[in-house]
Steps between C-alpha positions, in 0.01 A plus 500: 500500500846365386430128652422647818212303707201774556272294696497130650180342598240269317284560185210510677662763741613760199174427356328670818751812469259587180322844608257457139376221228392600138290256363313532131161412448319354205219678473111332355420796336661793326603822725533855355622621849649344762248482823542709812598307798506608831857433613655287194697696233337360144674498112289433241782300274267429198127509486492117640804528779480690832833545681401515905800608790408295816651630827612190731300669790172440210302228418388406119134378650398909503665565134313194386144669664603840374541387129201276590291787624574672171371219305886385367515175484874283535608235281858492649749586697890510491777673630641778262879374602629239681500569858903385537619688223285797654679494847890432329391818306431653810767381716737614240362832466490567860899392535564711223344818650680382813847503330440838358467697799 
């Protein structure tokens, strides 16, 4: 962005300009598939780790009662990056394909 200022407003502001959150979860019990469910992409990352896409508009409460329905119990929870280096990454990429046209 050669210096240039892309956007001027508070954390908490850019934070909200997130359309999606991955998060990982630690898993009680070993997974040979990931689980189906309704309306959150799932990535089995080992047979312990579930990676989960979160839409802003969604909640985690139903993903918890999905995987709960299904008997898959949660140890933890995290985010797979941190949520400021995801937006930069963003911002930069969408001033990049900006520049190119």
């Amino acid at each position: 962005d050669h210096g240039e200022i892309v956007q001027n407003t508070s954390m908490r502001d850019l934070l909200m300009t997130l359309h999606s959150e991955t998060f990982l979860l630690d898993l009680k019990n070993v997974q040979a598939l990931p689980p189906t469910l309704d309306g959150y992409p799932t990535r089995l990352v080992d047979d312990h780790t579930l990676e989960v896409q979160v839409e802003k508009s969604q909640g985690i409460n139903d993903l918890f009662a999905q995987l709960g329905a299904q008997g898959i119990e949660v140890l933890s929870l995290r985010n797979k990056t941190n949520r400021l280096e995801e937006l930069f990454v963003s911002l930069v990429e969408k001033n990049l394909t900006r520049i190119a046209r």
